[in-house]
Backbone bond lengths (Angstrom), bond angles and torsions (degrees), N, CA, C in turn:
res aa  C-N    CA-C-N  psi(-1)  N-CA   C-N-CA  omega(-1)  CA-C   N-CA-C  phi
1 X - - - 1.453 - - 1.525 108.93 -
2 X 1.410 137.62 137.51 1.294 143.86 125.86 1.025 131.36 12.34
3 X 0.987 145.41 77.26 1.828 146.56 -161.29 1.852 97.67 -98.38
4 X 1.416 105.80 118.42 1.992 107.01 -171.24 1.745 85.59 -88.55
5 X 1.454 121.77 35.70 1.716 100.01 169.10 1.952 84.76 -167.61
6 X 1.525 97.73 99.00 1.610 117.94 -167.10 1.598 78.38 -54.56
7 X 1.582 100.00 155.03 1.615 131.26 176.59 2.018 90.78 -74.82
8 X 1.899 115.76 140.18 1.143 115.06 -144.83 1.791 103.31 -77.52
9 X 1.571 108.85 -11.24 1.507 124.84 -166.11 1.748 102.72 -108.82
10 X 1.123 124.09 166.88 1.610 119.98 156.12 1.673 86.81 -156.63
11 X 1.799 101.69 155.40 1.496 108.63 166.97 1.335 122.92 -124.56
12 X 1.076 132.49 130.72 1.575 145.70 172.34 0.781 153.12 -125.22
13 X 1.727 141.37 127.84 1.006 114.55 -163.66 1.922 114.04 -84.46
14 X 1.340 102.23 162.33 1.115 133.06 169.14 1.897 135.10 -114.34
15 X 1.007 94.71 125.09 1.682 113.69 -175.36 1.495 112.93 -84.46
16 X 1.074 114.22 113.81 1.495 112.88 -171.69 1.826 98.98 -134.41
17 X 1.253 86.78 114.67 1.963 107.90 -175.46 2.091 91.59 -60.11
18 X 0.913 95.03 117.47 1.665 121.31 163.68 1.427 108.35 -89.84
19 X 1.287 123.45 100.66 1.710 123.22 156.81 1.580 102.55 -32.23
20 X 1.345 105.51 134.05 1.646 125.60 172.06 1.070 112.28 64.93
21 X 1.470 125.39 5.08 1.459 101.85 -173.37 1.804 110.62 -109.35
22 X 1.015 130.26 151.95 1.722 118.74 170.06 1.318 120.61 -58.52
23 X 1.288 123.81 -20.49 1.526 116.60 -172.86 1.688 107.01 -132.34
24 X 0.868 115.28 -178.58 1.706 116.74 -165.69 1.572 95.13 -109.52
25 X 1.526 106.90 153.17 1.611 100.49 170.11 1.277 118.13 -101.80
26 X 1.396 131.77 134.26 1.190 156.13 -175.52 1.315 116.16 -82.79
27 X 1.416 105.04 90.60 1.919 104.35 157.39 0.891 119.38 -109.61
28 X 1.415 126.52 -178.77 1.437 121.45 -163.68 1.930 89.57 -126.57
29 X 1.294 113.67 135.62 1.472 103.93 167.40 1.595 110.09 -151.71
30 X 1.598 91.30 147.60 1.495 98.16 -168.78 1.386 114.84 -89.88
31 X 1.564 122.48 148.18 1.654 119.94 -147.09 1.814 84.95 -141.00
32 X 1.163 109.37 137.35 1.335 120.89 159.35 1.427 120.75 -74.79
33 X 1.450 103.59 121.45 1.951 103.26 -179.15 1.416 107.80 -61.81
34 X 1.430 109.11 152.05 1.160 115.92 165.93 1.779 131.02 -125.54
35 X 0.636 130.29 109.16 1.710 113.40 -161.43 1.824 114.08 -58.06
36 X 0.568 102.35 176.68 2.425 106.04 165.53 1.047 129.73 -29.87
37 X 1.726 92.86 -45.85 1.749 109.10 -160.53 2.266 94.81 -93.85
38 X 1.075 97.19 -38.76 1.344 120.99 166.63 1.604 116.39 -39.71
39 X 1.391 94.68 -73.84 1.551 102.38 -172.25 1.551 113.36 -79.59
40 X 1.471 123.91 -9.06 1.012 133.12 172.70 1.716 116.36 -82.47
41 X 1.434 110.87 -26.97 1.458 125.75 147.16 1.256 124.77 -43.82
42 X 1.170 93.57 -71.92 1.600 107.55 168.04 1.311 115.41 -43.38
43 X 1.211 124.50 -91.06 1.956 99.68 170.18 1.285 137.58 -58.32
44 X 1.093 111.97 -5.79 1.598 100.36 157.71 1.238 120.80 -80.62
45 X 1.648 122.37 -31.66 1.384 125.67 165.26 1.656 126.84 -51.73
46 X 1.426 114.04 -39.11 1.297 133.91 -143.06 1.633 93.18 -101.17
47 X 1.254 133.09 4.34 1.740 145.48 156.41 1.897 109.36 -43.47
48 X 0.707 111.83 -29.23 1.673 107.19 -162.70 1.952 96.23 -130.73
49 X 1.515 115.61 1.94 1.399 87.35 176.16 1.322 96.06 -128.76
50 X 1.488 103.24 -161.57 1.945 105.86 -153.20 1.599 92.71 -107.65
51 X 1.415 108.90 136.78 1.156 105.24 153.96 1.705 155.38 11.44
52 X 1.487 88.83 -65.23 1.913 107.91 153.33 1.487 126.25 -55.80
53 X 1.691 118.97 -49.18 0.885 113.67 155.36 1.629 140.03 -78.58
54 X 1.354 108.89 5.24 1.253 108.56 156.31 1.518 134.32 -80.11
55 X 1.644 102.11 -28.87 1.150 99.03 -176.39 1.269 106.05 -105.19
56 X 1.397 127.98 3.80 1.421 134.34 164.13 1.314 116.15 -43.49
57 X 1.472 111.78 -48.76 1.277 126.79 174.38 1.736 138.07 -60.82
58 X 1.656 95.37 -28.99 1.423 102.77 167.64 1.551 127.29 -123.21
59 X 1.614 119.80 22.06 1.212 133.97 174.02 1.680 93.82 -107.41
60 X 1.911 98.93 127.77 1.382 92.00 167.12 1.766 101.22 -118.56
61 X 1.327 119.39 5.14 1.096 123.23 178.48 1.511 126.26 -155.49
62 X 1.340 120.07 172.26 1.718 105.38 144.95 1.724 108.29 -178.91
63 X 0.852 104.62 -172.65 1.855 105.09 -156.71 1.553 101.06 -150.89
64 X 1.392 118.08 156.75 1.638 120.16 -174.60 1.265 117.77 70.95
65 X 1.538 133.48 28.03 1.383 141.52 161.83 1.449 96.64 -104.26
66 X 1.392 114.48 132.34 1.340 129.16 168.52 1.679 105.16 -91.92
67 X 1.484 108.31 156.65 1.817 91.00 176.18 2.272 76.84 -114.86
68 X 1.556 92.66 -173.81 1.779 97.67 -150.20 1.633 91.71 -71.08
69 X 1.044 117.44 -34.22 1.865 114.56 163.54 1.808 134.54 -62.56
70 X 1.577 86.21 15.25 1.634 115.01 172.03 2.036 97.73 52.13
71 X 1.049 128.49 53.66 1.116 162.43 163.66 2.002 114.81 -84.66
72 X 1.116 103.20 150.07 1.431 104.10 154.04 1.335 136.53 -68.58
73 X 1.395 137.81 122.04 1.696 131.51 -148.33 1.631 81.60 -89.97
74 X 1.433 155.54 84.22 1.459 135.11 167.19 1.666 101.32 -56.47
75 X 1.578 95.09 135.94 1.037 120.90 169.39 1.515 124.08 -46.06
76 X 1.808 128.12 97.65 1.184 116.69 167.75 1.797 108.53 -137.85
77 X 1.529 109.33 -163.99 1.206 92.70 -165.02 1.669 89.38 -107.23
78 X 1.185 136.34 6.39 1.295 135.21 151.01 1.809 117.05 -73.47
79 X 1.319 114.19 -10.46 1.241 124.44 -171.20 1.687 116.49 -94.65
80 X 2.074 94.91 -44.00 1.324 92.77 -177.81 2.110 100.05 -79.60
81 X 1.062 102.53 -22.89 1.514 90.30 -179.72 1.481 123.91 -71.81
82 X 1.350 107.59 -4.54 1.698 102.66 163.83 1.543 109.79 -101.17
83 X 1.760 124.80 -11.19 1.008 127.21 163.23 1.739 128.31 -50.25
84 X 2.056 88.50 -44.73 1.440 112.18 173.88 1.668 116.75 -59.76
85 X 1.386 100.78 -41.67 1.831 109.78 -169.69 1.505 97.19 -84.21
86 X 1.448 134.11 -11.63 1.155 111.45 -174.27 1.360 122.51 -97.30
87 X 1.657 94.16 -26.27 1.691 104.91 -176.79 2.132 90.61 -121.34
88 X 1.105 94.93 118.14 1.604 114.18 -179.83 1.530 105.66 -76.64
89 X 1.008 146.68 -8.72 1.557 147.92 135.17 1.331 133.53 -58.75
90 X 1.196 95.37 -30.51 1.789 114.34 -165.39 2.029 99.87 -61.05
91 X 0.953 124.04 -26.27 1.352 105.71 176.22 1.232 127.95 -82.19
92 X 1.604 92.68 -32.89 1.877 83.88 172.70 1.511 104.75 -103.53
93 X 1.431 135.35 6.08 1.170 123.04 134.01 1.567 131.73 -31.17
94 X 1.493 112.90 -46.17 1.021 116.66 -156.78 1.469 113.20 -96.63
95 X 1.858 115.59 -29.66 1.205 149.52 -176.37 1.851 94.77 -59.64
96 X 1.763 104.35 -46.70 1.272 103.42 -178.10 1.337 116.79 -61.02
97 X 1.185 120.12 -51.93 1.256 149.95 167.81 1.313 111.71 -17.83
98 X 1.418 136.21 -73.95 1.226 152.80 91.20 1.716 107.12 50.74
99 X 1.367 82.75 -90.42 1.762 98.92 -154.01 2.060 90.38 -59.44
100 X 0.959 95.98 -23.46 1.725 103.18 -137.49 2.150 91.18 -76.68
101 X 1.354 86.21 -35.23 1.519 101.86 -173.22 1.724 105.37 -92.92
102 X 1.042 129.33 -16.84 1.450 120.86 164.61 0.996 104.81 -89.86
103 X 1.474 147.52 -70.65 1.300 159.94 179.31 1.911 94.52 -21.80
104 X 1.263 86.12 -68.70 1.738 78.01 -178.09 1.406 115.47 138.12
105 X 1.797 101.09 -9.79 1.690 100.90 175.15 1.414 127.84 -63.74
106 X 1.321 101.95 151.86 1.455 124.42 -178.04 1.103 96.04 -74.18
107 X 1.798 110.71 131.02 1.711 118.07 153.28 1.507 113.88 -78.42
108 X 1.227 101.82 149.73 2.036 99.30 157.83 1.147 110.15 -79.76
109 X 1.108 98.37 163.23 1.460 114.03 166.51 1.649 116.05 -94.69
């Protein structure tokens, strides 16, 4: 059934372009909902700061990051910022990601 007050988390995956490789890597990360008035905050706020702290704010999780000892990457904000510096896509990968899945757009297949 329809819930008129979205659940406060949603999870998704995300495509993140890998140098050299043919296909993108797929994690899944969890994003805090935001309503209209909310997400319209959110970018108007997010003009003067970096990346990290934008999405600091609406990632409360994510899953399928290995750390280099083939380990689980747990989700932190020291974690996604070496995620950010390592792969130079990964923010607006993820920003898309984001917008694309609240907003409401359709992926292709």
């Amino acid at each position: 059934m329809f819930k008129i007050t979205p659940n406060p988390t949603f999870t998704t995956d995300v495509e993140l372009h890998v140098p050299g490789e043919d296909k993108p890597g797929i994690i899944k990360i969890t994003f805090k909902y935001l309503d209209k008035e909310q997400l319209s905050n959110w970018q108007k706020n997010n003009g003067g700061k970096s990346v990290l702290e934008a999405l600091e704010q609406i990632i409360t999780g994510w899953d399928g990051i290995e750390t280099d000892d083939g380990g689980q990457a747990e989700y932190s904000v020291d974690n996604l910022k070496k995620l950010l510096s390592t792969y130079h896509s990964a923010g607006q990968d993820i920003t898309q990601a984001f917008l694309s899945e609240i907003l409401g757009a359709r992926r292709k297949n």
